[in-house]
C-alpha positions in Angstrom: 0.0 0.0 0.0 1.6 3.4 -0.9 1.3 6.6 0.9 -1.6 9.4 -0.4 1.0 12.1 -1.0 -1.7 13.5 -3.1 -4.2 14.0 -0.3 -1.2 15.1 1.9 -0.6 17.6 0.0 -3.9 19.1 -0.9 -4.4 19.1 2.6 -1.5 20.8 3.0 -2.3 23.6 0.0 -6.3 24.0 1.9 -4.8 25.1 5.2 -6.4 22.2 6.8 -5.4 19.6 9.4 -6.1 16.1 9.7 -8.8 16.5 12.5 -10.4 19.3 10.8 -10.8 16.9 7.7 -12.4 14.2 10.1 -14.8 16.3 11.3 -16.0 18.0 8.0 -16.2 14.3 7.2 -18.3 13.2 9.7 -20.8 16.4 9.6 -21.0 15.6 5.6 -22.0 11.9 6.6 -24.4 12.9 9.0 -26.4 14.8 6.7 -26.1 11.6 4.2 -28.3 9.9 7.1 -25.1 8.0 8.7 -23.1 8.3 11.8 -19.5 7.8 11.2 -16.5 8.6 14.0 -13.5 9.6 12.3 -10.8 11.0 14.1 -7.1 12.1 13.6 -5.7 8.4 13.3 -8.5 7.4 10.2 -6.9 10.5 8.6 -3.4 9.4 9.0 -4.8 5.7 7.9 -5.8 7.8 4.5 -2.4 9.0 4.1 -0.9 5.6 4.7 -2.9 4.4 1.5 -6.1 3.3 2.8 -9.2 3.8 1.1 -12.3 4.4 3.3 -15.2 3.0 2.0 -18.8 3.7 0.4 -19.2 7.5 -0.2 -16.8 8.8 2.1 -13.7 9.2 -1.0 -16.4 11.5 -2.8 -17.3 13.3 0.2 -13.3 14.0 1.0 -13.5 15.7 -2.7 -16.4 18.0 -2.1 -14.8 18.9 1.1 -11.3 20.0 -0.6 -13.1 21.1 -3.6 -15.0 23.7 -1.5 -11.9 25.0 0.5 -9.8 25.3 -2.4 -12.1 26.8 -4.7 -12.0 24.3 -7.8 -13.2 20.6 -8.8 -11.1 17.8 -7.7 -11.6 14.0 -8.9 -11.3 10.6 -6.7 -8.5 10.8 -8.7 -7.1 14.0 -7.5 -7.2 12.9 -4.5 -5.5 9.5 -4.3 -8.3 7.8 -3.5 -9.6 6.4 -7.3 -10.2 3.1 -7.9 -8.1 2.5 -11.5 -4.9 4.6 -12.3 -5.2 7.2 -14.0 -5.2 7.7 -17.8 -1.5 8.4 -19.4 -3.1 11.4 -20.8 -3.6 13.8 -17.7 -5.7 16.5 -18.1 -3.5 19.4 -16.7 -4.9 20.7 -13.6 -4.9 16.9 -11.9 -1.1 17.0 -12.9 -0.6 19.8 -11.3 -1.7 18.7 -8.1 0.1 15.4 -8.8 3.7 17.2 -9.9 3.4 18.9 -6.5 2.3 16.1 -4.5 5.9 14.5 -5.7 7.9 17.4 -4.9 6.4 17.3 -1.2 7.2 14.0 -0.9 10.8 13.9 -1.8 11.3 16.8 0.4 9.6 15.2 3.2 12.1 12.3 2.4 9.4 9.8 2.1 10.8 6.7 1.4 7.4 5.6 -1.5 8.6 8.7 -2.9 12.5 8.8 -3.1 12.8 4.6 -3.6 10.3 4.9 -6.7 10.9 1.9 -9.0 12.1 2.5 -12.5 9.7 2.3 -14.7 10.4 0.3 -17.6 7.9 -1.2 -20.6 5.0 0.9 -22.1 4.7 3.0 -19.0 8.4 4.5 -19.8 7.4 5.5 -23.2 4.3 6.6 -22.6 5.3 10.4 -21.9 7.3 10.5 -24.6 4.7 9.0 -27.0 2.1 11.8 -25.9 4.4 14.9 -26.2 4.9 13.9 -29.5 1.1 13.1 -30.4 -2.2 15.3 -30.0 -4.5 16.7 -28.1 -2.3 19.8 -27.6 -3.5 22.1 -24.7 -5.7 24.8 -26.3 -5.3 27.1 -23.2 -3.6 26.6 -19.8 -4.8 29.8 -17.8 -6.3 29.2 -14.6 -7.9 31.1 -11.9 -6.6 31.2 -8.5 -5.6 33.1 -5.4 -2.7 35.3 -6.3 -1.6 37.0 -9.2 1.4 35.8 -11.2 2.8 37.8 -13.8 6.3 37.7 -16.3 8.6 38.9 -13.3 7.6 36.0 -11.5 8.4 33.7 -14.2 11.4 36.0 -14.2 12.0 34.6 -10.8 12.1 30.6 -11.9 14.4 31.0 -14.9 17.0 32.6 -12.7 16.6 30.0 -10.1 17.0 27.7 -12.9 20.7 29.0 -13.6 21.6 29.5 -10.2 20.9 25.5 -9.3 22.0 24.6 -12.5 25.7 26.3 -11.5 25.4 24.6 -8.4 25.1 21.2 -9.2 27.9 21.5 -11.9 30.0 22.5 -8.9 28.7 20.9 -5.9 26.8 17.7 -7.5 23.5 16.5 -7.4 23.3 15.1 -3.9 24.3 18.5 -2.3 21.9 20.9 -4.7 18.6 18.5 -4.9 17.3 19.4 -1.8 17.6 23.4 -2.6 16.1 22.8 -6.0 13.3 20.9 -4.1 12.8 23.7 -1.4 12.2 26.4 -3.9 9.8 24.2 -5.8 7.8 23.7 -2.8 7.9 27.6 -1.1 8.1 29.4 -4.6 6.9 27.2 -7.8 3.7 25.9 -6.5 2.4 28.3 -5.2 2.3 30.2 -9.0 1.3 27.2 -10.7 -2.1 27.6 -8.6 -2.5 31.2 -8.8 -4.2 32.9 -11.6 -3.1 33.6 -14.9 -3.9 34.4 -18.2 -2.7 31.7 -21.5 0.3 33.2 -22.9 1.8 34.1 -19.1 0.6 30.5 -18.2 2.8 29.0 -21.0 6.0 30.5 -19.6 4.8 29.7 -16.4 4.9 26.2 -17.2 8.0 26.1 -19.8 9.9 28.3 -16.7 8.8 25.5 -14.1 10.0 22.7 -16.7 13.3 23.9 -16.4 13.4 23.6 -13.1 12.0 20.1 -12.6 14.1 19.4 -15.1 17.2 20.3 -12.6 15.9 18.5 -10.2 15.0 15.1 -11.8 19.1 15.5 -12.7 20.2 15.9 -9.2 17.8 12.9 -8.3 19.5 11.1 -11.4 22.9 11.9 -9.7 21.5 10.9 -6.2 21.3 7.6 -7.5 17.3 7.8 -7.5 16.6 6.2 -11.2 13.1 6.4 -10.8 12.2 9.5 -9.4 14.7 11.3 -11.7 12.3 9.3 -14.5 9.4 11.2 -12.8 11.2 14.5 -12.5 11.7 14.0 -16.8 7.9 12.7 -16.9 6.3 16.3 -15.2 9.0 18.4 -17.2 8.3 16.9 -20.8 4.5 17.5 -19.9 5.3 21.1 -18.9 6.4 21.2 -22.4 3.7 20.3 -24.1 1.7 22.9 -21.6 4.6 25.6 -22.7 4.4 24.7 -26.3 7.6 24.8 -27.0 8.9 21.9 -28.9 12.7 22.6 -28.6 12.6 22.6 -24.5 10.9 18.5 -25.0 13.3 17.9 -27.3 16.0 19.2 -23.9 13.9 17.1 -21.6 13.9 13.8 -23.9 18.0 14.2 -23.8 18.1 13.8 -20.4 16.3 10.9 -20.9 18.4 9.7 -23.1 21.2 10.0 -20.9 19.5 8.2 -18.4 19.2 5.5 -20.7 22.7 5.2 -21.5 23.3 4.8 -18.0 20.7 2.1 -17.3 21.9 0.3 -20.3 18.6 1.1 -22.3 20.3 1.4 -25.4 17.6 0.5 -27.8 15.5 2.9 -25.9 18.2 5.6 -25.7 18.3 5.1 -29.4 14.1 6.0 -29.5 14.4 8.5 -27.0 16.6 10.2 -29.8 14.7 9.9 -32.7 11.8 11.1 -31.0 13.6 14.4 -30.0 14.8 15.0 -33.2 11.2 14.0 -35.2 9.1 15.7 -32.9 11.4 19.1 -32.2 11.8 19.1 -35.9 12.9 22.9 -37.3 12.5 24.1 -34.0 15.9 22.2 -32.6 18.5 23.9 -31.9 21.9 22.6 -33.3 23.5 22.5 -30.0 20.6 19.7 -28.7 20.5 18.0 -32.2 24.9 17.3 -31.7 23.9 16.1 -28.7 21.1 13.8 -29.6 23.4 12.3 -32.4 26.1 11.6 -30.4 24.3 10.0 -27.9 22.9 7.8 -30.6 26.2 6.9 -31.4 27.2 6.0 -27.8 23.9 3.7 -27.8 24.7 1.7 -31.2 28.4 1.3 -30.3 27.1 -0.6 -26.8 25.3 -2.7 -29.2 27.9 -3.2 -31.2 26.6 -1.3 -34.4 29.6 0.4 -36.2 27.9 1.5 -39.1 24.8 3.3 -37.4 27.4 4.6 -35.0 29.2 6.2 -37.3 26.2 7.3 -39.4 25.1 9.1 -36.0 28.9 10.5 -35.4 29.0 12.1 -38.4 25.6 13.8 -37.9 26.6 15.2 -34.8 30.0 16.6 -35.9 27.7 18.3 -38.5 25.5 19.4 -36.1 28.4 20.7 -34.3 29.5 22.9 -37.1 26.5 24.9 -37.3 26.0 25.6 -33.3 25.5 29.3 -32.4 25.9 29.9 -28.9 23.9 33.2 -29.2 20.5 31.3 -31.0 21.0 28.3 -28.1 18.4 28.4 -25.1 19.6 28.9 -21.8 19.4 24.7 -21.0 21.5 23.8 -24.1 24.4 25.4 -22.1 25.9 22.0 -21.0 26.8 21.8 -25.3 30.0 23.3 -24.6 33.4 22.7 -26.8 35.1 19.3 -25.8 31.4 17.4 -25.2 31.6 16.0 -28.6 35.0 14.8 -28.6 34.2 13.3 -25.4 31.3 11.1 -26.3 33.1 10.5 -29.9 35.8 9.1 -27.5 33.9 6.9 -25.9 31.9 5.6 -28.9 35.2 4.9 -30.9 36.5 2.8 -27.6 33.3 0.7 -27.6 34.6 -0.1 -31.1 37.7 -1.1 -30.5 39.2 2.0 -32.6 41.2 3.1 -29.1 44.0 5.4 -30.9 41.1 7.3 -32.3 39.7 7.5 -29.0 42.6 8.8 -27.3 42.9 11.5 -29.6 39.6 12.9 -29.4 39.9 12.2 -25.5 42.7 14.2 -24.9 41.7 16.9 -27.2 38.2 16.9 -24.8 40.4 18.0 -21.9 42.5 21.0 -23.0 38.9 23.0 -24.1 38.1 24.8 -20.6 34.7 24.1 -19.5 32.9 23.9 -16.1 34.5 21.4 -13.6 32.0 18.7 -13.5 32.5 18.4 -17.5 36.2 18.7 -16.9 35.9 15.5 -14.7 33.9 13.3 -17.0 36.2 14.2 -19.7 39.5 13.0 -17.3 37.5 10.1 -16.4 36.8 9.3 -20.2 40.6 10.3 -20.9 41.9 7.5 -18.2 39.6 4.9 -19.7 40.7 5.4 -23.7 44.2 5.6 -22.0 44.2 2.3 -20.0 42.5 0.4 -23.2 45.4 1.4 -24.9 47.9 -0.2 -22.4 49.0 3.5 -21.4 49.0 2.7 -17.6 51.3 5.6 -16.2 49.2 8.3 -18.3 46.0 7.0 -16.9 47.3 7.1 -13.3 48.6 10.3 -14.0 44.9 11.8 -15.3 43.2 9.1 -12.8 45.3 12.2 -9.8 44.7 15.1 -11.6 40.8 13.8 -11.8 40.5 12.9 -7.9 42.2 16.4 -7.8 38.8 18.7 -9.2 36.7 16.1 -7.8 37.6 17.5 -4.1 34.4 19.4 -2.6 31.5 17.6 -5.0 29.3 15.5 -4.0 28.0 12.8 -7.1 26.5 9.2 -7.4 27.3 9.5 -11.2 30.9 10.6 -10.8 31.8 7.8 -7.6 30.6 5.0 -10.0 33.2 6.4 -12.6 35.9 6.3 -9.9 34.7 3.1 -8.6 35.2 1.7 -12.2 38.6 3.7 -13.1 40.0 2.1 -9.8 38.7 -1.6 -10.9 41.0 -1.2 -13.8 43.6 0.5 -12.6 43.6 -1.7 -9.5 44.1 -5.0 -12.3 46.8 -3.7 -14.1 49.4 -4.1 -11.1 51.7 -1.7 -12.4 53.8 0.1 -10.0 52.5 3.4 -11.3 49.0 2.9 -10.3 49.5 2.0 -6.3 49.6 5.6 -4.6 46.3 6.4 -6.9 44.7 3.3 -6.1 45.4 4.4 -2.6 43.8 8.1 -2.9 40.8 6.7 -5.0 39.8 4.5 -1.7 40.4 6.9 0.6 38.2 9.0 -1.5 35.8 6.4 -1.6 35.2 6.0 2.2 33.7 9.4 2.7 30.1 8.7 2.9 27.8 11.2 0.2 
């Protein structure tokens, strides 16, 4: 039985506490003709996943409905009977996106051990962003106000957390990401506003769920980071803008990768690039490709690798940092030659790796890209017997790594010390050494 976290929450958003509930609940049933007792506990039973019975679910939705001054669904409220359609109609999302962000800063375990979701149920978001109905008009009505400086507002929190996981990591930045979606975010998304402010609204929002599903992805939580990427490609298709999904489905691509979803990595891709169409910007489309390529060479596949590597370093040509979107930032010189690195090393091609590796870490980027690129760098470099090199990157790596917190970046060390650790050489002991030390301070 799973928590309500969307009752929780709409309780939360109505001002109203558990007993309160439980006695609107019993008044309501007594003018149904019944005598019910509810108290405090039955509430907290309702938000451990029970269901009560008979009428009383529909009676809990006219209650809320009432306080919060719109119409709410069994659904709405956690207490339906089926699950509810992939298509969401968006005001229930709404209240489900925000249930999720309460939960995962409450720590609830339901929330932040969600299973990955795999099958049709992984697809299924990206199959509807792609597909119609489109929504015709996303203003609402509610209690306060919101206007283009408070959208203002998001996109610069968007930046700032972006810059602070790309020096701090995931693990330490999630939980400020998630605290300004609960005080600040939410509360917007339920105030009123008109369509075309809504739209920003929503694309504004997107960008920061996005941030947070990738601290969640670099927390090591695979499928809430899926649910983060879920609510943020369906704030795209609220925003309308096509080239922000096509941002969204590359982080899913990504996650992919990681998870060893290659043939669904591959999908993710050609979905991007089909559905964002002219509206791509070249930056994302390099991207797309070459993480296309890093799928078909897992699989083995030179020749659609290669296909996909050239697209991208055609893709690359044509980038414009000025026409780029703020979230296509990441795209920065040396990102190619890294993933073009590590395609060509699944191949086998490891001299052409090396070269593309090392030219990856003399262009200056932020440091979380310049540790990825030395991790890549040691790899292509111990495949191609170069042990003293790779112990030599493997320091200068642990070196930036100092002060960040990052799943994604302790499994690379984890794996660059398995190798390093079998070669034997001489040269690789004192790293070895500093990567374990490294290793036993808990994230």
């Amino acid at each position: 039985m799973d928590a309500n976290t969307l009752l929780d929450a709409l309780l939360d958003e109505a001002g109203m506490s558990r007993t309160g509930l439980a006695t609107r609940v019993n008044r309501a049933t007594r003018a149904q003709g019944k005598t019910y007792s509810y108290d405090h506990s039955s509430v907290i039973r309702w938000l451990r996943g029970q269901r009560p019975r008979g009428i009383v679910p529909d009676l809990i939705r006219e209650i809320l409905s009432g306080r919060l001054g719109r119409p709410l669904t069994v659904d709405d409220i956690g207490m339906g009977v089926a699950p509810p359609p992939v298509s969401t109609p968006l005001t229930g999302f709404v209240g489900r996106a925000t249930a999720l962000w309460r939960g995962d800063q409450q720590q609830r375990p339901d929330v932040q051990e969600a299973p990955v979701i795999t099958g049709l149920p992984a697809v299924g978001p990206v199959w509807e962003w792609e597909n119609p109905p489109e929504d015709v008009d996303v203003s609402r009505r509610g209690t306060i106000q919101v206007g283009i400086a408070d959208v203002s507002s998001l996109r610069t929190a968007r930046s700032h957390y972006e810059q602070m996981y790309r020096k701090a990591g995931g693990v330490t930045t999630r939980s400020r990401v998630l605290g300004f979606l609960n005080a600040e975010t939410a509360p917007l998304l339920r105030g009123s506003y008109s369509d075309a402010t809504g739209r920003e609204l929503h694309r504004a929002t997107g960008g920061l769920v996005a941030v947070a599903g990738i601290c969640a992805y670099d927390s090591d939580a695979q499928g809430l980071a899926q649910r983060y990427f879920h609510q943020a490609l369906r704030l795209a298709k609220a925003s309308g803008d096509r080239a922000f999904g096509g941002y969204v489905i590359a982080l899913m691509v990504n996650q992919s990768l990681f998870m060893a979803e290659y043939r669904q990595a591959v999908a993710f891709a050609e979905a991007g690039l089909r559905t964002a169409g002219g509206a791509i910007s070249h930056a994302l489309a390099c991207d797309l490709y070459a993480m296309q390529a890093k799928a078909y060479s897992r699989m083995g596949d030179q020749t659609q690798a290669h296909r996909c590597m050239t697209a991208a370093e055609r893709e690359a040509g044509q980038i414009r940092p000025a026409d780029e979107p703020a979230e296509t930032g990441y795209v920065q010189g040396g990102l190619l030659e890294t993933n073009l690195a590590d395609a060509l090393m699944r191949l086998g091609d490891t001299a052409a790796a090396q070269t593309y590796a090392a030219e990856a870490v003399e262009v200056q980027t932020h440091e979380r890209g310049r540790i990825h690129r030395l991790a890549t760098l040691a790899d292509c470099q111990l495949r191609g017997g170069d042990v003293e090199h790779a112990a030599s990157t493997a320091t200068v790596m642990l070196d930036r790594m100092e002060g960040m917190e990052s799943h994604r970046l302790r499994d690379r060390l984890i794996k660059l010390r398995r190798t390093l650790a079998g070669s034997q050489a001489r040269a690789t002991s004192d790293v070895v050494t500093r990567i374990d030390d490294t290793l036993c301070i808990p994230l």
